[in-house]
C-alpha positions, 0 to 999 in steps of 0.5 A: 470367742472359741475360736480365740481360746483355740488359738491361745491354747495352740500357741501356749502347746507349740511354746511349751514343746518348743521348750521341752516341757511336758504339760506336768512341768508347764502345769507345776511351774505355772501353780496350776493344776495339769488337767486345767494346763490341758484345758488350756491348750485345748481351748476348753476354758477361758483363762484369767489374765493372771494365769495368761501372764503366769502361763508366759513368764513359765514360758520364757516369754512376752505375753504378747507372742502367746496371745492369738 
C-alpha cells in the first residue's frame, strides 16, 4: 500500500511543477495544510478521496491522470 502512496505523491509533485506551483500555491489552492501537501508528495500519508479530488481540480486535471 506505500508503494502506491508513492507513486500518487510523485505523480501530484511532477503535475504540480509542470504547472508552476510551488507546494505553498498547491497546499493554500487545495485548503490543506503545506506540510500535509509535502506529506502527500512524499508518500507519507494516505490521503481521503476528498483531498484526492480537491488535489486534482487545483491540478487542472482528472483524477484519474494523478492516480497510480
Amino acid at each position: 500500500m506505500k508503494d502506491l502512496a508513492i507513486k500518487f505523491g510523485l505523480k501530484v509533485r511532477d503535475k504540480r511543477r509542470e504547472l508552476g506551483l510551488s507546494q505553498d500555491k498547491l497546499a493554500l489552492l487545495a485548503e490543506i495544510d503545506r506540510s500535509y501537501a509535502g506529506r502527500v508528495e512524499r508518500g507519507e500519508v494516505n490521503i481521503t478521496l476528498e483531498k484526492a479530488y480537491q488535489l486534482a481540480e487545483v491540478l487542472e486535471c482528472d483524477l484519474r491522470d494523478i492516480l497510480p
